[in-house]
ROGU-733730 format. One record per residue (C-alpha): z, y, x. Coordinates in steps of 0.5 Angstrom, whole numbers, plus 500, padded with zeros to 3 digits. Layout:
% ROGU-733730
    up   north   east
     Z       Y      X
...
% end
This chain:
% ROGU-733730
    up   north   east
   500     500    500
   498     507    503
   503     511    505
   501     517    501
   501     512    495
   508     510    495
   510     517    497
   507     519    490
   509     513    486
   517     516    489
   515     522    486
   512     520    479
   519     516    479
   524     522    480
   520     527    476
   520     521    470
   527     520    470
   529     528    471
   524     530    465
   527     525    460
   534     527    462
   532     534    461
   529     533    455
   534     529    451
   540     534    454
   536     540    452
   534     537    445
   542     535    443
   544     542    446
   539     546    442
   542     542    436
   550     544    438
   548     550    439
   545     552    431
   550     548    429
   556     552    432
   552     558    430
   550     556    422
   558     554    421
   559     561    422
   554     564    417
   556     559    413
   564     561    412
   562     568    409
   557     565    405
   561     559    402
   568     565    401
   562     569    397
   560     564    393
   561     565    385
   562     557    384
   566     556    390
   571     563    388
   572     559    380
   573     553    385
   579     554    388
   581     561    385
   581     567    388
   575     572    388
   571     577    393
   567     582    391
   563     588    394
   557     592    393
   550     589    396
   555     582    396
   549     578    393
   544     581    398
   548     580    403
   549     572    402
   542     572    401
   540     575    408
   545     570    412
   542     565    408
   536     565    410
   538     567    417
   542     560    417
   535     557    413
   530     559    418
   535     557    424
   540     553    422
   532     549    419
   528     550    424
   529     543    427
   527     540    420
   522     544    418
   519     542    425
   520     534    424
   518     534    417
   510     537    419
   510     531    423
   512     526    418
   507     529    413
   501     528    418
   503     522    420
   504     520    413
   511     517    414
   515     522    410
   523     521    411
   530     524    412
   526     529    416
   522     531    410
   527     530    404
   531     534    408
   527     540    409
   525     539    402
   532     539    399
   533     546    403
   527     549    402
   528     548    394
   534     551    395
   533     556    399
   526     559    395
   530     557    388
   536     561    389
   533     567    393
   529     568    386
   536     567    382
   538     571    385
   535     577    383
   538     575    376
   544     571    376
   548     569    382
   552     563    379
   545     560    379
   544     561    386
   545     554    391
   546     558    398
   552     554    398
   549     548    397
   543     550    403
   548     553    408
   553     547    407
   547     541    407
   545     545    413
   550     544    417
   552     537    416
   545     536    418
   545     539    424
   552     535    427
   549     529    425
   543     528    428
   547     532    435
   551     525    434
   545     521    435
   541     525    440
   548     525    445
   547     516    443
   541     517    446
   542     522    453
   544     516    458
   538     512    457
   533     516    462
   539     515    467
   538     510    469
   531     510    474
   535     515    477
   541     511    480
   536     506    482
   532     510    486
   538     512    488
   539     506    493
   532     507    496
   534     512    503
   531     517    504
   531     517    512
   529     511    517
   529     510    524
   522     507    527
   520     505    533
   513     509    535
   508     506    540
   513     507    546
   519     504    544
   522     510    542
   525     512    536
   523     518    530
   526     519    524
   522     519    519
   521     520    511
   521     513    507
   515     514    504
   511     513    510
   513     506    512
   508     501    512
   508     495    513
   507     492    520
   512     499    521
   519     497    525
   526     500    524
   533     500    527
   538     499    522
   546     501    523
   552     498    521
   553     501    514
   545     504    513
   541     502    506
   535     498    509
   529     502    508
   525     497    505
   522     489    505
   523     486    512
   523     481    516
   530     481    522
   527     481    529
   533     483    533
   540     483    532
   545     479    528
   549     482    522
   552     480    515
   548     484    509
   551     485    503
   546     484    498
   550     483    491
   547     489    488
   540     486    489
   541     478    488
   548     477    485
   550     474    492
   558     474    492
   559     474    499
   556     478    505
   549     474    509
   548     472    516
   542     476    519
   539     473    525
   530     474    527
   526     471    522
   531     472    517
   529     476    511
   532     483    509
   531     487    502
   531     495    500
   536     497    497
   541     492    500
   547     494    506
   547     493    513
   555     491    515
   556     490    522
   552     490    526
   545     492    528
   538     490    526
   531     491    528
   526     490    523
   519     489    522
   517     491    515
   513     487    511
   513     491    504
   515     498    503
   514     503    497
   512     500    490
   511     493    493
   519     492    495
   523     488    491
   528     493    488
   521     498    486
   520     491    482
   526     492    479
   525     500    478
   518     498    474
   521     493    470
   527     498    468
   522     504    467
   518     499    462
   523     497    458
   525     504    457
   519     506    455
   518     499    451
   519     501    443
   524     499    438
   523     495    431
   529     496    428
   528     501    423
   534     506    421
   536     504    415
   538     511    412
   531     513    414
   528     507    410
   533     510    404
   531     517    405
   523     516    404
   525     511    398
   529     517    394
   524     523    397
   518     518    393
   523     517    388
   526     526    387
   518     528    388
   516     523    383
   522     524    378
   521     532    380
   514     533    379
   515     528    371
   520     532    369
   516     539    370
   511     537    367
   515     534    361
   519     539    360
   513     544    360
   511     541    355
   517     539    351
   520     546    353
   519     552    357
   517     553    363
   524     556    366
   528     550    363
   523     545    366
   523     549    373
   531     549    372
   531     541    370
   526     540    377
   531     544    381
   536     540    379
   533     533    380
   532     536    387
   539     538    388
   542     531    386
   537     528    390
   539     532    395
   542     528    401
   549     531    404
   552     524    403
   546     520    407
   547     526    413
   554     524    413
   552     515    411
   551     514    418
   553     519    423
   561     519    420
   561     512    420
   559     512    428
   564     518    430
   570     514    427
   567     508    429
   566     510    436
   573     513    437
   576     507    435
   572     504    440
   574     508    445
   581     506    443
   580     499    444
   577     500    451
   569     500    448
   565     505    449
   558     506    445
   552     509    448
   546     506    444
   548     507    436
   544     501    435
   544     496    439
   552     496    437
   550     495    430
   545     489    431
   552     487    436
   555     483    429
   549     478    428
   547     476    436
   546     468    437
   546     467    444
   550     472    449
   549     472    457
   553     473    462
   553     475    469
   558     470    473
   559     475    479
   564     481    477
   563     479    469
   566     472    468
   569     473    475
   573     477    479
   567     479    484
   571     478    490
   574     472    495
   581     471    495
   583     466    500
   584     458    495
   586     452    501
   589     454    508
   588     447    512
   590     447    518
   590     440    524
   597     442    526
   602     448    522
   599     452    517
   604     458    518
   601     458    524
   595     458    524
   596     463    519
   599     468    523
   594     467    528
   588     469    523
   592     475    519
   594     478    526
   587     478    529
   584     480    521
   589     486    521
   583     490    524
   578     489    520
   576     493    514
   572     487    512
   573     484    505
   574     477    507
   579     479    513
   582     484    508
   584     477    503
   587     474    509
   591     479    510
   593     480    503
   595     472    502
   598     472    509
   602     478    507
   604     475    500
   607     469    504
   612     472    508
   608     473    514
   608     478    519
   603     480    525
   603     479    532
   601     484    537
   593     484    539
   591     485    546
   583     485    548
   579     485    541
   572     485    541
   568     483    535
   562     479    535
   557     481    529
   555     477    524
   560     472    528
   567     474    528
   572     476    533
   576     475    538
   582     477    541
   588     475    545
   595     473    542
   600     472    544
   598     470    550
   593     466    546
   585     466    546
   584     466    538
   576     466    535
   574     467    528
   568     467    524
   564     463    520
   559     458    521
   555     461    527
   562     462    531
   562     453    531
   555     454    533
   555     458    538
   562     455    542
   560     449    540
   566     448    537
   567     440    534
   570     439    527
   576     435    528
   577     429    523
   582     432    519
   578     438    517
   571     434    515
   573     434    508
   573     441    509
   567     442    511
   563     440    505
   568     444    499
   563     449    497
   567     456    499
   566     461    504
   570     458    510
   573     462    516
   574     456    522
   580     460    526
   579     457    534
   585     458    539
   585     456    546
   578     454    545
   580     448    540
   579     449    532
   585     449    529
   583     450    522
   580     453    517
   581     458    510
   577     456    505
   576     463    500
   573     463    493
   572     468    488
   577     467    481
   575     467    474
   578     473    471
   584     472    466
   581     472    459
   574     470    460
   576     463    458
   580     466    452
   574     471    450
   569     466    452
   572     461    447
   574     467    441
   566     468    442
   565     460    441
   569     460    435
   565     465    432
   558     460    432
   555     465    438
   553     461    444
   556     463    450
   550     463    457
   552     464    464
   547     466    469
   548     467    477
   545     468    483
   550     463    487
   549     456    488
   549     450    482
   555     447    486
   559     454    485
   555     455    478
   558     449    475
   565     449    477
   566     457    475
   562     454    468
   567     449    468
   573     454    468
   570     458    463
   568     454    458
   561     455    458
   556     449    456
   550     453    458
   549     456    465
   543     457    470
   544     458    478
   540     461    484
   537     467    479
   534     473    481
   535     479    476
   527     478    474
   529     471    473
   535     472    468
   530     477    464
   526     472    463
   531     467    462
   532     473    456
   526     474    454
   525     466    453
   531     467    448
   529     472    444
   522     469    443
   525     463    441
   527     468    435
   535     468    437
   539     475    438
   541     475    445
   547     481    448
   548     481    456
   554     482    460
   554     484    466
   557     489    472
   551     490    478
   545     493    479
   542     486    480
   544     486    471
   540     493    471
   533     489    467
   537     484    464
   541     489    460
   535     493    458
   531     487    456
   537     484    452
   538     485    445
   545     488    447
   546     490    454
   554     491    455
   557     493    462
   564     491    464
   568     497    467
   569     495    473
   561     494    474
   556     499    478
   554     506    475
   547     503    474
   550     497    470
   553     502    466
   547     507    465
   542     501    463
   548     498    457
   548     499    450
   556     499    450
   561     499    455
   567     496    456
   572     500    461
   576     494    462
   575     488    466
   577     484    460
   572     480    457
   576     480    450
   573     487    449
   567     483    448
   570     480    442
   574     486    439
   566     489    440
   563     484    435
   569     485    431
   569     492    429
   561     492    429
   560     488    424
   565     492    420
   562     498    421
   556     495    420
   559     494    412
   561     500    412
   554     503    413
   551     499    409
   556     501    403
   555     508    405
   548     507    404
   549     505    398
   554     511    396
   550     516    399
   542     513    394
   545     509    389
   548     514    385
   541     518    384
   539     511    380
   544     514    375
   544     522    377
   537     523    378
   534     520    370
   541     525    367
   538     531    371
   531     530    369
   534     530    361
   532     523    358
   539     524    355
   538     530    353
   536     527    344
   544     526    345
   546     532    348
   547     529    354
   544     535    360
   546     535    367
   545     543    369
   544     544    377
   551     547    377
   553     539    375
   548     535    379
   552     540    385
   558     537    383
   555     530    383
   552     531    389
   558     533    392
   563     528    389
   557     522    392
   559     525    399
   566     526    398
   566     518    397
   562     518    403
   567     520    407
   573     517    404
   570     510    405
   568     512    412
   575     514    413
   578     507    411
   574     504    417
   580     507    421
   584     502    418
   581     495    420
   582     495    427
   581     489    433
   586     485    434
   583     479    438
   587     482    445
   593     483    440
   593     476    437
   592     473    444
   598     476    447
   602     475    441
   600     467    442
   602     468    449
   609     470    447
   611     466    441
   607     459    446
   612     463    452
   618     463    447
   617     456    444
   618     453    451
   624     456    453
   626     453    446
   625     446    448
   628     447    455
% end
């Protein structure tokens, strides 16, 4: 790939990620900005209005009151409006009116009706109702365009993990730094201990540890040695590294995973809203009853009755309790969500949480803690020994394994001796003097490389699948430390709790089948898939979903990024990376997979509520809208718009009561196991 051409693919990727990001924060803003500002015209003219005075009784008077009322009225319909008016132009050339074309409808005809009225009897005038229907509008739809404002993050945390700089070797063997987007392959470049690599290539010099978890999943650190291969994006430990670069630019593997995120990004959704659906059947519906009871009217009539009989169908029809249907059960919901630890950022991959199959987990810091801890000390001769030898000469290193060591040590009640000459060895180990005695650790190349044989006591060792540190004193292996990762506390609880539910519990992971196998045992899990790479996870999702299942995935790393888009429901737990976290759906903020559970919980009641809302907010005008039209009106029954307001106000009052309840249903999967916990806890003190 030319250089050019990479460096111009670089550039489409950053100007992507920042004009998405730009443009949705610029949208949600626009809206909070004529919401705060209609809110505060609306104040005046609710205190002016003659029916809200009836109301709540008390009475403000005041020469010009009604022409004063009308010029704020139509500032805040012109304003506040602007938005609607705009979007419902849209749906009408694409000839799919909805809640942007009700909505405009509603407040043009109560706009133009009471700017007549007016001008001749201000109790039939709605500005009240325009100013009030405005405003709930303007702040539901800030709701949801805030839902949608981290999708186009995501590109930019991954491009992120791509360095800006490399250091290559030029024709002299001297070193250049030079921009990114000029390595081509055949290129070689010097990589420091704690650099990002710069691209796709192969070691031809050097040794040292690479920590490719972001990219593959891998738990532990990988030895590098010539002819080993390195990938974009992953992190040089300890040592230094030349590489010969094989791919660089858009033909890298994390570029792969960028152009996979960027697609599903850009790929669209089926789901349709359900208060959209509802808004076109009762514009269909408010248009057609309208234009009959005019004409019939006209005719049964006068002109001024059937145009008040129109308006007032209009009104009833008008939706204040579809704006709030949705919105309101998302903002309580939402909040109670956060209570619980549950964040939700994409409105409806939360909604379609209740009914999901299959559910997919990355094993790596989703299921597991993500990190090593020390599981078996085995020792030929003393184990505290041995211990203390390897604690005192892992003191000095930052690594995370040496780090484990010296916790278990620690909580063993032992303390450290004095270090003399340490000198690490990269990609090795280290070694040092103590006590007088020549102590080596390391891996698997410190055997190879001091020619170190097993004694038989520690053969067995040997093939356990863990990360083992071999601990040499004198020259003769004295032991080895066997570190594995640990199964979170409630991932076998929350993996059961989500079983029981009839969903089907998945595990995917980069490790080897061995390590699978024992960690899908402990979780108790039927189905899992070892040795995956991130494009491999979101085929095995995509084989799901083509098999008509509804599948959500768990994850915490990059390497989860397309797996979590191309899910259903992506959900990251707290402890995961930000990338995780920018490509989820909904987040957990606690490394606890019973959120999970409690997740699915109040889905599927704030789903309920929604729908019984819904029903509030529309079904009403199957009653309201044939009484405002008149077919009543032989036996006296006739609903005036001051009525139909009343109607329509009583349907979103309903509305928001009902979505209040949700406050009431709370998650109680984490409370009923703690519960458990403690009465199983006090049952067995019993009967000792």
């Amino acid at each position: 790939m030319p250089a050019h051409m990479s460096h111009r693919q670089n550039t489409r990727n950053d100007a992507y990620g920042d004009h998405q990001h730009a443009g949705h924060s610029h949208h949600a803003e626009d809206l909070k900005q004529r919401f705060i500002i209609s809110i505060i015209l609306t104040v005046p003219v609710l205190l002016f209005s003659s029916m809200i005075q009836m109301w709540f009784g008390f009475i403000i008077d005041f020469s010009y009151r009604d022409l004063f009322t009308f010029v704020l009225s139509t500032l805040i319909y012109f304003y506040g409006g602007w938005p609607f008016l705009t979007m419902m132009i849209k749906e009408v050339k694409s000839k799919e009116p909805g809640m942007m074309t009700l909505i405009s409808m509603a407040i043009s005809v109560a706009y133009f009706y009471s700017a007549i009225t007016i001008f001749i009897s201000e109790e039939k005038s709605f500005f009240w109702e325009l100013a009030t229907l405005i405003d709930i509008m303007l702040i539901g739809h800030y709701i949801e365009a805030k839902s949608i404002l981290g999708a186009s993050n995501t590109l930019e945390e991954l491009v992120r993990l791509i360095p800006k700089k490399a250091m290559r070797f030029t024709q002299k063997d001297t070193l250049e730094a030079v921009d990114v987007s000029l390595l081509r392959a055949g290129d070689t470049v010097l990589i420091h201990p704690g650099e990002n690599i710069p691209a796709d290539g192969e070691v031809i010099k050097g040794e040292s540890m690479v920590d490719e978890a972001l990219l593959t999943g891998e738990s532990q650190p990988l030895y590098k040695n010539p002819q080993s291969l390195v990938f974009m994006g992953s992190t040089n430990i300890d040592g230094s590294l030349r590489v010969r670069i094989i791919k660089s630019g858009e033909s890298s593997y994390l570029s792969q995973i960028i152009t996979l995120v960027r697609e599903l990004q850009e790929s669209k959704s089926y789901t349709q809203d359900l208060a959209n659906r509802a808004a076109k059947w009762l514009f269909y519906a408010a248009l057609a009853t309208g234009t009959v009871t005019l004409f019939v009217w006209s005719m049964l009539s006068n002109f001024e009755d059937a145009v008040l009989r129109m308006v007032t169908v209009l009104v009833v029809a008008c939706p204040h309790a579809l704006g709030l249907a949705v919105p309101l059960v998302v903002a309580i919901s939402t909040s109670m969500a956060a209570t619980n630890g549950i964040l939700i950022r994409h409105r409806d991959a939360f909604e379609k949480l209740h009914k999901i199959d299959v559910i997919c987990f990355d094993k790596t810091g989703t299921i597991t803690e993500g990190k090593l801890a020390v599981n078996t000390v085995a020792a030929a001769g003393n184990e505290k020994s041995l211990l203390y030898f390897a604690a005192s000469l892992e003191q000095h290193s930052e690594h995370s394994i040496a780090q484990a060591i010296v916790h278990y040590a620690q909580n063993q009640g032992i303390t450290f001796g004095a270090v003399d000459e340490f000198n690490a060895m990269p990609g090795i180990g280290a070694k040092a003097k103590i006590d007088g005695h020549i102590v080596m650790i390391g891996g698997a190349q410190l055997l190879a490389k001091e020619s170190l044989p097993i004694p038989q006591k520690l053969l067995p060792f040997n093939s356990r699948e863990a990360t083992k540190v071999w601990v040499a004193i004198d020259g003769v292996l004295s032991g080895v430390i066997l570190l594995t990762d640990t199964i979170r506390q409630n991932s076998a609880e929350a993996i059961r709790a989500i079983r029981l539910k009839g969903i089907t519990a998945y595990m995917f992971t980069g490790d080897a089948n061995e390590v699978a196998a024992d960690i899908a045992k402990k979780a108790g899990i039927d189905h899992y898939e070892a040795g995956l790479l991130p494009d491999a996870k979101l085929q095995k999702i995509q084989a799901l979903k083509k098999s008509g299942k509804i599948v959500a995935m768990v994850g915490d790393g990059i390497n989860d990024a397309p797996a979590l888009l191309g899910a259903d429901i992506g959900i990251a737990i707290g402890a995961g990376t930000d990338i995780a976290i920018e490509s989820a759906d909904i987040i957990l903020t606690q490394s606890d997979l019973l959120g999970v559970v409690d997740a699915i919980t109040l889905s599927k009641q704030t789903y309920r509520k929604m729908l019984q809302n819904l029903w509030w907010a529309s079904g009403y005008n199957i009653i309201a809208i044939p009484l405002a039209a008149g077919v009543l009106a032989k036996w006296g029954i006739i609903i005036n718009p001051a009525v139909g307001a009343i109607l329509m106000s009583a349907s979103t009052v309903i509305v928001a009561i009902n979505a209040q309840l949700l406050k009431n249903i709370k998650p109680q999967q984490r409370k009923q196991i703690q519960h458990h916990r403690a009465h199983s806890y006090h049952q067995k003190k019993k009967e000792k």
